[in-house]
C-alpha positions as CSV (number, residue, x, y, z in Angstrom):
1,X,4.0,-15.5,36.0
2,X,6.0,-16.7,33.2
3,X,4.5,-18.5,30.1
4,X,6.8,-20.1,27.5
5,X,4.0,-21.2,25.6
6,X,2.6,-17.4,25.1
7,X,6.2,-16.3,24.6
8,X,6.2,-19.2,22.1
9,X,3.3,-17.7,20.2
10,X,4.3,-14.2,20.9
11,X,7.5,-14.9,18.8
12,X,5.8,-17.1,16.3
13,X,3.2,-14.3,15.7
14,X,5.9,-11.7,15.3
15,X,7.8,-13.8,13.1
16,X,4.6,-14.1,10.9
17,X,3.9,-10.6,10.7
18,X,7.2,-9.4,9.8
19,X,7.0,-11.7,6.6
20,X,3.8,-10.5,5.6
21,X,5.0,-6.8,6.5
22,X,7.7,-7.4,4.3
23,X,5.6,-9.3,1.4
24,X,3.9,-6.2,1.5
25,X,6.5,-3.6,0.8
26,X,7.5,-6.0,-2.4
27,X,3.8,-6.0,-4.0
28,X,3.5,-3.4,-6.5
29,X,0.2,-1.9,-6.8
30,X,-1.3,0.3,-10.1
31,X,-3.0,3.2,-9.8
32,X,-5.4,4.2,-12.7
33,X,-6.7,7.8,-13.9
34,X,-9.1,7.7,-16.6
35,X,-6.5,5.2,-18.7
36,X,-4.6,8.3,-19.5
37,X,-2.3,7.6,-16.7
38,X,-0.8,4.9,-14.8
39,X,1.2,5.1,-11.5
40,X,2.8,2.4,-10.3
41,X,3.6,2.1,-6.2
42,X,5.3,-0.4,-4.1
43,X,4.3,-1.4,-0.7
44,X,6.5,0.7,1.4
45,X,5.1,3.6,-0.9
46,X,7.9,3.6,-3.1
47,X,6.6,5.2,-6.3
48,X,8.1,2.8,-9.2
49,X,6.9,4.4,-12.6
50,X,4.4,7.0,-13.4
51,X,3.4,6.4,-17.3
52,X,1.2,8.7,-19.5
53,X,-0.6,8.0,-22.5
54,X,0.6,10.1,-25.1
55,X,-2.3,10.4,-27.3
56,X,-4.4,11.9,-25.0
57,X,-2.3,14.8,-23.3
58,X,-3.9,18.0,-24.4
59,X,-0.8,21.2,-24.5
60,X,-3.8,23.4,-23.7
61,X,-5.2,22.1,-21.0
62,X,-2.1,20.9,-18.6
63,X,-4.1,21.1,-15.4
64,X,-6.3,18.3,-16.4
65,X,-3.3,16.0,-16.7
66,X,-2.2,17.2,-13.3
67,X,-5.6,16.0,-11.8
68,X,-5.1,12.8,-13.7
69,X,-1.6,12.1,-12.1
70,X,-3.0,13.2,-8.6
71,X,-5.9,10.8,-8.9
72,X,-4.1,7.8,-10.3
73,X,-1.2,8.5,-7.4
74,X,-4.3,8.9,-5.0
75,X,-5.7,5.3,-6.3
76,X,-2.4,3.9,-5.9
77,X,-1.8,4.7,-2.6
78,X,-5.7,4.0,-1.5
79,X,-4.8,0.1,-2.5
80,X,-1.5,0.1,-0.3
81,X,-3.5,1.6,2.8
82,X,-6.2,-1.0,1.9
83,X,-4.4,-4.3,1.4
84,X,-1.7,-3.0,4.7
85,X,-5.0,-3.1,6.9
86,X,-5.9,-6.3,5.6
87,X,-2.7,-8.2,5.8
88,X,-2.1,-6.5,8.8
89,X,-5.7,-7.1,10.7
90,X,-4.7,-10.7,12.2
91,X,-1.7,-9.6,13.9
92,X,-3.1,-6.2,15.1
93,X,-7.2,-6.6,16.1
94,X,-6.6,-7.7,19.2
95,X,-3.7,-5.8,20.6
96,X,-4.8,-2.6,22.4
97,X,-3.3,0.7,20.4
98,X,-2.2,-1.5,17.3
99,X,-5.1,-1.2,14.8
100,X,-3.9,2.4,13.7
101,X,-0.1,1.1,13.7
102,X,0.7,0.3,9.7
């Protein structure tokens, strides 16, 4: 049977989720390695800047400043997957096969 007031909320819901979906591609979040490097990563996983602290890159020991990056990237992208399940949690808990969606 048909239900304009569900369809109503359905369409309200939607609406809501697609702003926050979208908020959520704009926020830039910073990823930190040791404060020798700094990544910085939008929403939609955009990478935006990677900076590097000069003083303390070491010519010698090059793989160190490759785990650095990694980790900083890793803790960049660890606060998108974060914040995406909370912002996305309302809209999502409820509906069967949505909670692994975003």
């Amino acid at each position: 049977m048909f239900n304009p007031n569900m369809l109503n909320k359905l369409k309200k819901m939607q609406k809501e989720m697609m702003k926050a979906q979208k908020e959520l591609e704009e926020s830039v979040f910073v990823g930190t390695s040791g404060g020798v490097v700094t990544i910085e990563v939008k929403g939609n996983k955009e990478v935006l800047s990677v900076k590097i602290n000069p003083e303390a890159v070491d010519p010698e020991d090059v793989s160190l400043l490759e785990d650095m990056i990694l980790a900083a990237m890793n803790d960049a992208m660890r606060q998108v997957e974060e914040r995406t399940e909370e912002v996305m949690a309302p809209y999502t808990s409820g509906l069967p096969g949505m909670g692994g969606m975003f």
